[in-house]
C-alpha positions as protocol buffer text, in pm:
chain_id: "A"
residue {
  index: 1
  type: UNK
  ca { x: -38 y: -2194 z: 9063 }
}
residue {
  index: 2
  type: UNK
  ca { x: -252 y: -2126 z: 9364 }
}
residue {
  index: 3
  type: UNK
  ca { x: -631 y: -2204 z: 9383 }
}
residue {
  index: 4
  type: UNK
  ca { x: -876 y: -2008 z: 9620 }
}
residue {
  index: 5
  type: UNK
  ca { x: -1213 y: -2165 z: 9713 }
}
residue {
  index: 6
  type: UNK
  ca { x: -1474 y: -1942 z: 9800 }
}
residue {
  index: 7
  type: UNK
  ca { x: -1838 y: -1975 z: 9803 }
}
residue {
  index: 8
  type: UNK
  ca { x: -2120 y: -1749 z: 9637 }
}
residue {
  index: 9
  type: UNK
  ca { x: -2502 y: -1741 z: 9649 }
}
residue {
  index: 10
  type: UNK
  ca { x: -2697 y: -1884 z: 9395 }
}
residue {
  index: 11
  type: UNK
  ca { x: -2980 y: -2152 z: 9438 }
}
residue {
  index: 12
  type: UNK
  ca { x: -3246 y: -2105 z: 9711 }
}
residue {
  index: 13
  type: UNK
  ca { x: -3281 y: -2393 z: 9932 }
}
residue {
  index: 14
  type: UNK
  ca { x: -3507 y: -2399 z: 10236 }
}
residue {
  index: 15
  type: UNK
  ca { x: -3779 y: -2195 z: 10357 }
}
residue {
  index: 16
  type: UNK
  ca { x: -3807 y: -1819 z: 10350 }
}
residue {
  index: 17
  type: UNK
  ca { x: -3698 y: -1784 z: 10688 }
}
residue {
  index: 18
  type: UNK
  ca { x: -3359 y: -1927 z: 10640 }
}
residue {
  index: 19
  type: UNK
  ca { x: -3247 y: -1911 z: 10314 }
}
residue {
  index: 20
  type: UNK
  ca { x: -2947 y: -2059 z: 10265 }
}
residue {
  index: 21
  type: UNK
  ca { x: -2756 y: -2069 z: 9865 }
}
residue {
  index: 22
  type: UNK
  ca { x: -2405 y: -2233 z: 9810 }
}
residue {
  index: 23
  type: UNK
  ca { x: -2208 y: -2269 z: 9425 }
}
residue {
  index: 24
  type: UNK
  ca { x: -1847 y: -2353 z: 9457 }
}
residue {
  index: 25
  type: UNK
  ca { x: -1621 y: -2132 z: 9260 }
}
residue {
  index: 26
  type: UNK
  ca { x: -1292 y: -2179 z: 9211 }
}
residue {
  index: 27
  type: UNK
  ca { x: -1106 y: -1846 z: 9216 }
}
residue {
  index: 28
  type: UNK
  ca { x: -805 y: -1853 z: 8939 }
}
residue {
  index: 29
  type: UNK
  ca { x: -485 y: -1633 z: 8944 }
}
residue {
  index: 30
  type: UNK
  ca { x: -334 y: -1484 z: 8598 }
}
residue {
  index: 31
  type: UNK
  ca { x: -1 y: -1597 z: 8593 }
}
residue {
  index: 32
  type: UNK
  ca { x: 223 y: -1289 z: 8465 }
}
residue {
  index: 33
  type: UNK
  ca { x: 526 y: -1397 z: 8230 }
}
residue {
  index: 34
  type: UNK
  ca { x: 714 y: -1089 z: 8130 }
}
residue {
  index: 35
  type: UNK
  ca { x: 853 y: -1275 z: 7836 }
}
residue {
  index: 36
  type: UNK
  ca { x: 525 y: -1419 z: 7757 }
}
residue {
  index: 37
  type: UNK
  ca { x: 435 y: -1410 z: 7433 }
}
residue {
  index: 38
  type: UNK
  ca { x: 88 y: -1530 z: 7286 }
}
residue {
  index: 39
  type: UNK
  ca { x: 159 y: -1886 z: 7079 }
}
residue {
  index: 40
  type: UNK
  ca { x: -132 y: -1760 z: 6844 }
}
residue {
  index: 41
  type: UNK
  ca { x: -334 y: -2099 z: 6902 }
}
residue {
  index: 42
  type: UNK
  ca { x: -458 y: -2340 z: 7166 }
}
residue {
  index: 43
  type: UNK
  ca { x: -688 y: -2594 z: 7240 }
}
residue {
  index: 44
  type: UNK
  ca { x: -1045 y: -2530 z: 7044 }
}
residue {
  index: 45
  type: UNK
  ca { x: -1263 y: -2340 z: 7265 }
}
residue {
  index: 46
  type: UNK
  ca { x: -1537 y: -2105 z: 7220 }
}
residue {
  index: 47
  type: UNK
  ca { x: -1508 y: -1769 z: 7455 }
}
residue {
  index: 48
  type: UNK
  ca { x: -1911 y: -1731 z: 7495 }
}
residue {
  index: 49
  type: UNK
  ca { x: -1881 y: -1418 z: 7686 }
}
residue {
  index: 50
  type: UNK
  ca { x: -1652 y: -1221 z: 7922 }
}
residue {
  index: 51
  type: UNK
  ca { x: -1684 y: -943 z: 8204 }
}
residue {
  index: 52
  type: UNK
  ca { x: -1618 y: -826 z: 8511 }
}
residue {
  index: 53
  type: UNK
  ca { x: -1750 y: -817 z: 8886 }
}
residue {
  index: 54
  type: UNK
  ca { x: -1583 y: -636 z: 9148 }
}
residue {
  index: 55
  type: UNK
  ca { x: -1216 y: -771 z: 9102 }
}
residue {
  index: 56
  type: UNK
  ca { x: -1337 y: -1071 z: 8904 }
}
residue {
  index: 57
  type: UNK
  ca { x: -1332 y: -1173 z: 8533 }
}
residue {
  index: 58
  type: UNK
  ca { x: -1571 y: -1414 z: 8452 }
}
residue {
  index: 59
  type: UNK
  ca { x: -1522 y: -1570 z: 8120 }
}
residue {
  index: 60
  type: UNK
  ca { x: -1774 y: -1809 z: 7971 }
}
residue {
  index: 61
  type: UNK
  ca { x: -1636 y: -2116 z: 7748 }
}
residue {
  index: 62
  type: UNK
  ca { x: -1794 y: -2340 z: 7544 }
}
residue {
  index: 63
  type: UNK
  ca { x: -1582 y: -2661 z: 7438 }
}
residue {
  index: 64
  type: UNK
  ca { x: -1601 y: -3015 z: 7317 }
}
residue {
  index: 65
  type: UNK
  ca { x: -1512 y: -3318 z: 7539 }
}
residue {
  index: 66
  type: UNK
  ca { x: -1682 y: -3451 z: 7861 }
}
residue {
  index: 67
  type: UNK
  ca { x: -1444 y: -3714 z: 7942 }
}
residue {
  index: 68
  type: UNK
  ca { x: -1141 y: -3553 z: 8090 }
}
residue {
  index: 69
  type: UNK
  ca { x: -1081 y: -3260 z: 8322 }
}
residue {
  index: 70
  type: UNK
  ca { x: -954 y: -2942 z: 8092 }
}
residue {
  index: 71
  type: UNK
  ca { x: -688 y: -2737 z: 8170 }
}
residue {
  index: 72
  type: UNK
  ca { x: -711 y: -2345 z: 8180 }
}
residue {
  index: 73
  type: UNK
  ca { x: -441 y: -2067 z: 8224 }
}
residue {
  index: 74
  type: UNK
  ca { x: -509 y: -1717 z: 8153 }
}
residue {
  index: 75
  type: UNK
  ca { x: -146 y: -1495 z: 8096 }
}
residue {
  index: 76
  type: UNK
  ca { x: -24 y: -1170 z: 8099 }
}
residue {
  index: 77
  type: UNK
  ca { x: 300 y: -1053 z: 8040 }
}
residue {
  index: 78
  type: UNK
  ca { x: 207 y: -732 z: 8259 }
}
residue {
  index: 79
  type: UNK
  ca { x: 277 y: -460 z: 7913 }
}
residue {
  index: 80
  type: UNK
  ca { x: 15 y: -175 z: 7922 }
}
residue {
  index: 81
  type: UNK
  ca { x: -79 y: -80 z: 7566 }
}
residue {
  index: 82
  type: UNK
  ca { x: -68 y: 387 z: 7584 }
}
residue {
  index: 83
  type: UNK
  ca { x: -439 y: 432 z: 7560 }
}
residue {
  index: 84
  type: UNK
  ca { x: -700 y: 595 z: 7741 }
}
residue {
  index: 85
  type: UNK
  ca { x: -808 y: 402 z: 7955 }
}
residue {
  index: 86
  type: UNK
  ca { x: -488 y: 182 z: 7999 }
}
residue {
  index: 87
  type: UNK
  ca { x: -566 y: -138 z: 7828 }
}
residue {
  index: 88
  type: UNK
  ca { x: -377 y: -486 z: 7854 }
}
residue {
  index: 89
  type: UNK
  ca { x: -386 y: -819 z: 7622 }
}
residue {
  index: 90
  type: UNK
  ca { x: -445 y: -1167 z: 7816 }
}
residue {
  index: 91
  type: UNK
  ca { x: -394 y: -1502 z: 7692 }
}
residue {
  index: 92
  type: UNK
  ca { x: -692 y: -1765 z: 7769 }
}
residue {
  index: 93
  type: UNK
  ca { x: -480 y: -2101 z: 7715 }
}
residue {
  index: 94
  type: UNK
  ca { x: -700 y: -2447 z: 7697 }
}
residue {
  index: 95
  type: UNK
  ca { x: -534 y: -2804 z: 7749 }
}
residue {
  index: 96
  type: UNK
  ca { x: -830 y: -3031 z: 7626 }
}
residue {
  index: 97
  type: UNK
  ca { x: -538 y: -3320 z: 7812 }
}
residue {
  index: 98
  type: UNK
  ca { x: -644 y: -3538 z: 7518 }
}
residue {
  index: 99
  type: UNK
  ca { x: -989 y: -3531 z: 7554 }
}
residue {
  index: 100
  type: UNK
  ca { x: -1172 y: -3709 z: 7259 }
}
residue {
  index: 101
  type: UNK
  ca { x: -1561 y: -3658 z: 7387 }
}
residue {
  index: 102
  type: UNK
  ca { x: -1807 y: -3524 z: 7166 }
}
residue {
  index: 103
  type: UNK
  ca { x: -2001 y: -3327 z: 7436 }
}
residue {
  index: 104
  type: UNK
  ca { x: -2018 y: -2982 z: 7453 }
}
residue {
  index: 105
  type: UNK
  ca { x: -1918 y: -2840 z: 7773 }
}
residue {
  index: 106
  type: UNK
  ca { x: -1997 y: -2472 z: 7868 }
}
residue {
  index: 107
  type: UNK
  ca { x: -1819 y: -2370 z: 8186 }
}
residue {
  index: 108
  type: UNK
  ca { x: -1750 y: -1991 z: 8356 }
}
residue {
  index: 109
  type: UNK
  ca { x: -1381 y: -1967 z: 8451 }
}
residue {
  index: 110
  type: UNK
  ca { x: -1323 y: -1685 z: 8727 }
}
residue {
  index: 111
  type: UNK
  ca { x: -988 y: -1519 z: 8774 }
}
residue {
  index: 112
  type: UNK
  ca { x: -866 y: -1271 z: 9050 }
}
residue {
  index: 113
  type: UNK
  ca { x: -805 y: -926 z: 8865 }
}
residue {
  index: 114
  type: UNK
  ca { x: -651 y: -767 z: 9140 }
}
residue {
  index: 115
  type: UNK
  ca { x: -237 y: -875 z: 9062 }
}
residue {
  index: 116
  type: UNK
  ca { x: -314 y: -682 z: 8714 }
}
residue {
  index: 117
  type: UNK
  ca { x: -482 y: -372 z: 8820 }
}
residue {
  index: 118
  type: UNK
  ca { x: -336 y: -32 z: 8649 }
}
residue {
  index: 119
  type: UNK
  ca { x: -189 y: 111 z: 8942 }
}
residue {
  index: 120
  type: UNK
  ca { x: -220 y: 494 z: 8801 }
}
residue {
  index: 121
  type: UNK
  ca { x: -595 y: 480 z: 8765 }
}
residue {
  index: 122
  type: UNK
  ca { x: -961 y: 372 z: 8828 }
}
residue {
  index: 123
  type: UNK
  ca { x: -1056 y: 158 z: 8506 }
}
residue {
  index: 124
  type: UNK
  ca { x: -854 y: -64 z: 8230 }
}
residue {
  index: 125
  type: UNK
  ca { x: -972 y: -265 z: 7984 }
}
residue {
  index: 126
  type: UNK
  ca { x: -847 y: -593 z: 7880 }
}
residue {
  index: 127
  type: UNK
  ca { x: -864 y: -746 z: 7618 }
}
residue {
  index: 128
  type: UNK
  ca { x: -873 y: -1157 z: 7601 }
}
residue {
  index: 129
  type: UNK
  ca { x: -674 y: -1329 z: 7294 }
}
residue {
  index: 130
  type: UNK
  ca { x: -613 y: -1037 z: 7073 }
}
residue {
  index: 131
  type: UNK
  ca { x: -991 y: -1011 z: 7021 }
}
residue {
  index: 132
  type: UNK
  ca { x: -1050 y: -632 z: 7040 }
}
residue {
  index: 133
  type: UNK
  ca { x: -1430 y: -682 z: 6915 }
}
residue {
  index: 134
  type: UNK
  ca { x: -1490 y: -791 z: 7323 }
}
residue {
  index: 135
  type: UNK
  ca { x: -1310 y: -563 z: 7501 }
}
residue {
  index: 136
  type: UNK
  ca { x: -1357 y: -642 z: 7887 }
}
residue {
  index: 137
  type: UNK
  ca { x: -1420 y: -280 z: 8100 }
}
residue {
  index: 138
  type: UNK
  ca { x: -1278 y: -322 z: 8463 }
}
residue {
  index: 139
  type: UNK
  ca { x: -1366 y: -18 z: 8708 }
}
residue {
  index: 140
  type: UNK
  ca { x: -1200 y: -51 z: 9018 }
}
């Protein structure tokens, strides 16, 4: 799996005349599995809300623990559904690795749309764990 840092504006620090902003972001790849197919459960998590940016998804999760780092993985096994626009199922897969903490975490996962994009057109929409109610429009 391969991991891109990359850096994005966010908080203002300094004075007006040389505003400077830094947030770490750690840029995600699907992984495509043509033989992939969707387990039907995972890890509890909570998909708060989901869009895109450019060539980004950006899915919010809420999820309990606090004490260990979780484990993401967001699939595709690359099958276009025949719809107008194109649309595509992905599988958001969370490995809690164990973790017993009560806190609730909320965290934005970002993954690099571009390996997925319909190649016959401008716009697809994906559509995260089977949950068709929150439909993800990408415009590219």
């Amino acid at each position: 799996m391969t991991f891109i840092q990359c850096k994005k504006k966010k908080d203002i620090i300094g004075s007006s005349d040389a505003m400077e902003t830094i947030e770490e972001i750690r840029m995600r790849e699907i992984i495509i599995e043509p033989e992939y197919q969707w387990p039907g459960e995972t890890d509890a998590f909570n998909l708060i809300s989901s869009s895109s940016s450019g060539d980004t998804l950006i899915l919010e999760v809420e999820y309990g623990g606090g004490c260990e780092a979780h484990g993401w993985k967001l699939l595709s096994n690359n099958v276009w559904m025949k719809s107008l626009p194109p649309k595509m199922n992905l599988y958001l897969e969370h490995d809690n690795k164990g973790d017993m903490c009560r806190a609730l975490i909320t965290e934005k996962l970002y993954f690099n749309l571009e390996p997925v994009k319909y190649s016959r057109g401008k716009q697809a929409i994906f559509i995260v764990n089977n949950d068709s109610e929150k439909p993800i429009d990408y415009r590219y």
